[in-house]
N, C-alpha and C positions, 0 to 999 in steps of 0.2 A: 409394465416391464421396468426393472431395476437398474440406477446408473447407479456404472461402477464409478466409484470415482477414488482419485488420489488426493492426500491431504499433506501437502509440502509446508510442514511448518505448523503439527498438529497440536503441538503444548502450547503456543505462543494465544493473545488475546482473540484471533480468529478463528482459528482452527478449533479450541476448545469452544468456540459457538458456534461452530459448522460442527461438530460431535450432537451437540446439545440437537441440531435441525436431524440429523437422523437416527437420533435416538427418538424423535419425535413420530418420525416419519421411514420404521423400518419397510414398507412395501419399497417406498418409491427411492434407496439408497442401499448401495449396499460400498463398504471401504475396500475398496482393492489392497491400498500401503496408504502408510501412515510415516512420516519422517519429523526429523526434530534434531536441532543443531546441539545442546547441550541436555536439558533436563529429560534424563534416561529412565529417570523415578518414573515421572506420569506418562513417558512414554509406553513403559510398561504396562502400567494401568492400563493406556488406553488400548494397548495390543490385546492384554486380556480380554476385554470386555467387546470389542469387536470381532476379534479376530481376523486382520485382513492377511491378506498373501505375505507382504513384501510389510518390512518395518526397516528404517535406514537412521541411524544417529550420526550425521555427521561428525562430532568428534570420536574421531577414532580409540582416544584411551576410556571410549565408555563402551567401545565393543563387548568387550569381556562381560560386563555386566550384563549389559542385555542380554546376550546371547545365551549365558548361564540361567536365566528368570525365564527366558521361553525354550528353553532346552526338550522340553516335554511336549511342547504343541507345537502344531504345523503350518507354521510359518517361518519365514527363510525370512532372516537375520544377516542384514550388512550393514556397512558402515563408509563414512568418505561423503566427500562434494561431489564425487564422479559416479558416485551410486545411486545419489539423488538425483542427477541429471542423466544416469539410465534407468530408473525405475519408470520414469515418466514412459516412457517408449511402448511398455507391455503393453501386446494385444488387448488383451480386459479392460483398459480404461477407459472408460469415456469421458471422463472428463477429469480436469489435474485443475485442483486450487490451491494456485501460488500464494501464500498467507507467508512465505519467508521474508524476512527485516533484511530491506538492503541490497546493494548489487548483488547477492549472495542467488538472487532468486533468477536472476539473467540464463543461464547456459542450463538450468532445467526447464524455461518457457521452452525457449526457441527450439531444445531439444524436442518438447511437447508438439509444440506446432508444427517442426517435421513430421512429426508421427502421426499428425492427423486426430490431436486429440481437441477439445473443446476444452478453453483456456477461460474460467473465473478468475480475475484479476483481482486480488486482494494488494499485491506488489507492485505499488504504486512506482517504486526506483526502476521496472525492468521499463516502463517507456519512457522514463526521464533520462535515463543511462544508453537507449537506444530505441529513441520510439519509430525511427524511419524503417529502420532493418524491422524491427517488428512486425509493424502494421504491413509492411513489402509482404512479407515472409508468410504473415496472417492471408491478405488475398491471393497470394500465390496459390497456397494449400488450401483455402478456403474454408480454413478454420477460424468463428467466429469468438472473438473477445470479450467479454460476459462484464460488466462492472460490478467488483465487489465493497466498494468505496461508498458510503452512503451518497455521497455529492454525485460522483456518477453514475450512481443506479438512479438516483434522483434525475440526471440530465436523462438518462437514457427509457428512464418510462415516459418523462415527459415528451418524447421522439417519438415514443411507439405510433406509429397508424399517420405520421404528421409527413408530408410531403413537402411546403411551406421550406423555404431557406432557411436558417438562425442566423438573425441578425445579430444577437448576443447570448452570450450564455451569462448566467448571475448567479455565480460559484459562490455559495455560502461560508463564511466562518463562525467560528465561537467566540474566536479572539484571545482565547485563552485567558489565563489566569491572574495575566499580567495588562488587560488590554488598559488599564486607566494608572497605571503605572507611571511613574516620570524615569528620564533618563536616570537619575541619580538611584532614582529606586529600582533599578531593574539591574547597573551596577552591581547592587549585594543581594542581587536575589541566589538561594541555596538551589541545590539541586532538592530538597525534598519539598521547598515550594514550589520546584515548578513541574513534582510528580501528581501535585494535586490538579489533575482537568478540573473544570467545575459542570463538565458534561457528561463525558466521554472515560468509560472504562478499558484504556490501551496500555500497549506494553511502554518501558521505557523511553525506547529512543523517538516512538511516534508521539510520547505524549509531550517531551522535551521538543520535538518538529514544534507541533500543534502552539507551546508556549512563545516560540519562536517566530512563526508561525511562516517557519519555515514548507511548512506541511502543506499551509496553502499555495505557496508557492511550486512544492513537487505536484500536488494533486495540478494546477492552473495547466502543468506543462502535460499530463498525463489526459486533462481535458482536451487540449489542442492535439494530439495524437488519437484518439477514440472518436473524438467527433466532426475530425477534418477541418478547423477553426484558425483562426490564426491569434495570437495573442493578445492581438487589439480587438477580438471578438470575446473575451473573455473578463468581465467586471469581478473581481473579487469584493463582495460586500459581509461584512460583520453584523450578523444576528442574535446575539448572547444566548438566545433560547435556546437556539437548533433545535426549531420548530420546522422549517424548510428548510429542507435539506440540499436543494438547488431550483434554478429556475432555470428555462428557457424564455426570450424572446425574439418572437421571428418578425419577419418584414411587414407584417401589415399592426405590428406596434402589440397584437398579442403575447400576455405573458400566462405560461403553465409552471404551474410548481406542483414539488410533489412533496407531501408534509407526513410529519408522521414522528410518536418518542423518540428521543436520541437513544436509539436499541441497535446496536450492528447485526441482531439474529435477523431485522426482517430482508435489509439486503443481499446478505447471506444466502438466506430458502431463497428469495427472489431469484436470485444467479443461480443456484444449482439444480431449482425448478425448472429453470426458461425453458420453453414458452409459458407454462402451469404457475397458477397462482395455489401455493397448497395454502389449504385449513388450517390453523393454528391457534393459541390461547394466549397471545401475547398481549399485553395491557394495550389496550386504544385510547386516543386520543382525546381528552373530553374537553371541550376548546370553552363549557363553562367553567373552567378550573383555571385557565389561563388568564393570568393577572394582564400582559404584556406582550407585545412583541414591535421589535424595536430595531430599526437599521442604524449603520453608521461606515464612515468613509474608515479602510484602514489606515494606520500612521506608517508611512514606510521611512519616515525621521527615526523612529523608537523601532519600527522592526525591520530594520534594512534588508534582510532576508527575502521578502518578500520583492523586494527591487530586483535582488541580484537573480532571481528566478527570472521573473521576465526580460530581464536581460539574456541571459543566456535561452530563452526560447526563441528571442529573435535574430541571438548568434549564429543561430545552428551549428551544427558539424559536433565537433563534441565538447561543447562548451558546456552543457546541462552534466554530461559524465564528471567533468574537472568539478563542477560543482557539489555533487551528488557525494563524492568520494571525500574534498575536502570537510561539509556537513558531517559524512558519518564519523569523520577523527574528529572534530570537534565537538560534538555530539559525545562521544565516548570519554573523551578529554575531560568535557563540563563535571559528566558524573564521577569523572575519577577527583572533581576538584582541586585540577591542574589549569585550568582557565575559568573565569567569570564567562557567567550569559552574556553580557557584550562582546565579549572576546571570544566567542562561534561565529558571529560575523566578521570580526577583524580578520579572521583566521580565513574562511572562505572568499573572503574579497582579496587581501593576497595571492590565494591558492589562483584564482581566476585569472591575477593579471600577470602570474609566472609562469604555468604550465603551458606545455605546448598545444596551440591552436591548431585541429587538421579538418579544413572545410566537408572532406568528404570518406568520413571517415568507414571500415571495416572495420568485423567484429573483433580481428586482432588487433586493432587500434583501439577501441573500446576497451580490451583488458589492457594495453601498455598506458593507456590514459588513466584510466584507474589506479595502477599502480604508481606511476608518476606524480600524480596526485595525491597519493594517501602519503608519499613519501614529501612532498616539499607541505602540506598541510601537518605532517608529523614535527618539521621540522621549526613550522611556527609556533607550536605546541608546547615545544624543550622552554 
C-alpha cells in the first residue's frame, strides 16, 4: 500500500532528495502536496512530474505564476504560510516532511500532529523553538516523530530493539570548514568560504549553521527532545569524515553507532519507509578505501555557538526560541555581508541576555518570543 505523503519544503536540499527516494520507489510513495517558500520554477517542475493534489508557494507574489503554468492540470493551486499549515491537515496524508529552513516550519508541524499525521522531521528549528509543546502534543495524539537529520536517524536506529537506559548520546560533527581555523582567521572568513561544507551538500543557511557550528548545537537540543535526554547526556564530538553519523552509549559502557556515506537520501528512505528498510542503489561504504578516522574535542573558544545552545537547553522555557530567531537574522545578515562570522555570535549572545525570559512558555509566546527576538537581533545588525 502507498504513503501519501506531503512535502513542506519540496525545492530546498531535502525535499529534492525525498523526490529523488520516490522517484525511486514509485509503489511504495505516492506525493499528495508539495510546497516551496520562493523558487516557483522547480516548483513547477516538480508539480509536473508528480502530480500531487495540493501545491502551495508561500510567497504569495509567485501565485500568479504558478497558477498560470498548472492552469491545465488538476491540481489546486494556493499560496500563503496559512496554506501550508492547512494543507497538512488533509485526510490523504499520511505522513508530512517538514524539510522547511527555520521557525517557518512550527505552525504546519503542530498543525500535522493535530491531524493525526506521521511527522519525519527534517526541521530541526520546530523542537528547538518548541520542543515541550511538541513532544506534549506528539504523545497526546500519538503521533510518532520520524528523525530525518542524519545524527538522529543515526541515534534512533541505534535504539531500535534496545531497552538498556542511554547513558550518553555521541552526537557527531564535521566541524566544518573552518574547524583548524584561528580566531583571527575566522575574523575574515567570506560568506562564499563558508558555503563550501567539505561534506555535506545543504542549503545556505544550514550550511553557514554547520560552519558555525551552530547546527550542532540546534541538532544537541533537538536530540534532548526525541530521545528524552538531558543535555549533560549529550557529548558533541568532531569526526571530519562523517563516517558515523552518531552513537549511542548506554549503562553497561556499550557503544552502537550507525555508519554509513555522508548521503542525506539514506536517512531520508529510512524515515519515510519506517518500519521497512527499501532496496536501493546507493554507493556503500568500502571501509578499504578509508584512509582515516579521527576524533576531536569541539573549541567552544572559536565557536561559541555551540555554548550558547547548551546554555539555553538547560534554560528552558524559551530561551532556545530567543536563540533560534536571533541565529536566523544573523545568519541572513552574515550572507547579506552586513556582519563578520564572529559577529553571528556577538549578535546571538546579546540577543539572549536582552530578550524577555518566560519559564513556561505557550504557543502565543513562542511567536511574541520570536518576534521580539528577530527585532532587538535586527537591531544589533544596523
Amino acid at each position: 500500500m502507498k504513503r501519501n505523503i506531503a512535502i513542506l519544503g519540496s525545492t530546498g536540499s531535502i525535499g529534492t532528495q525525498a523526490l529523488d527516494i520516490v522517484r525511486e520507489h514509485p509503489d511504495s510513495f505516492e506525493v499528495y502536496a508539495l510546497t516551496a517558500n520562493e523558487n516557483v520554477d522547480l516548483l513547477i517542475k516538480q508539480a509536473m512530474e508528480f502530480m500531487p493534489e495540493v501545491v502551495v508557494i508561500a510567497n504569495e507574489n509567485k501565485y500568479k505564476q504558478l497558477k498560470e503554468a498548472l492552469v491545465h492540470q488538476p491540481i489546486k493551486v494556493w499560496s500563503g504560510s496559512e496554506s501550508i499549515a492547512q494543507v497538512v491537515e488533509s485526510a490523504p496524508i499520511d505522513m508530512v516532511l517538514t524539510a522547511m529552513v527555520g521557525y517557518s516550519g512550527l505552525k504546519p508541524t503542530i498543525n500535522a500532529i493535530k491531524a493525526g499525521k506521521v511527522i519525519a522531521l527534517a526541521n530541526k528549528e520546530t523542537l528547538v523553538v518548541a520542543g515541550e509543546l511538541i513532544t506534549t502534543l506528539a504523545i497526546e495524539k500519538k503521533v510518532p516523530i520520524l528523525p530525518v537529520d542524519s545524527e538522529h536517524s543515526a541515534i534512533f536506529q541505534c535504539l531500535i530493539g534496545e531497552r538498556t537506559p542511554i547513558e550518553k548520546i555521541l552526537l557527531t560533527a564535521s566541524g566544518g570548514p573552518f574547524r583548524n581555523h584561528s580566531i583571527d582567521q575566522l575574523a575574515k572568513v567570506t560568506k562564499t568560504e563558508a558555503l563550501k561544507h567539505p561534506n555535506w551538500d545543504m542549503g545556505a543557511k544550514v550550511t553557514i549553521d554547520s560552519a558555525s557550528l551552530m547546527n550542532k548545537g540546534l541538532e544537541m537540543i533537538e536530540a534532548k527532545w526525541l530521545f528524552d535526554v538531558t543535555p549533560d547526556q549529550i557529548e558533541v564530538v568532531v569526526h571530519p569524515q562523517s563516517i558515523i553519523h552518531s552513537m549511542v552509549q548506554f549503562e553497561d559502557s556499550s557503544i552502537i553507532a550507525q555508519l554509513g556515506l555522508p548521503d542525506m537520501h539514506l536517512p531520508i528512505q529510512y524515515a519515510l519507509a519506517y518500519p521497512n528498510r527499501l532496496k536501493n542503489n546507493f554507493e556503500r561504504l568500502d571501509f578499504f578505501k578509508l584512509k582515516e578516522m579521527t576524533f576531536e574535542k569541539p573549541d567552544t573558544n572559536r565557536f561559541r555557538n555551540l555554548t550558547f545552545a547548551f546554555e539555553a537547553a538547560r534554560a528552558k522555557g524559551n530561551m532556545a526560541c530567543i536563540m533560534n530567531a536571533a541565529n536566523e537574522i544573523a545568519v541572513a545578515a552574515f550572507l547579506k555581508d552586513q556582519i563578520g562570522f564572529l559577529e553571528m555570535s556577538d549578535v546571538i549572545e546579546q540577543t539572549m541576555q536582552k530578550a524577555s525570559y518566560i519559564q513556561s512558555p505557550s504557543y502565543e509566546d513562542y511567536v511574541q518570543t520570536d518576534m521580539e527576538a528577530r527585532y532587538i537581533a535586527a537591531e544589533f545588525v544596523k
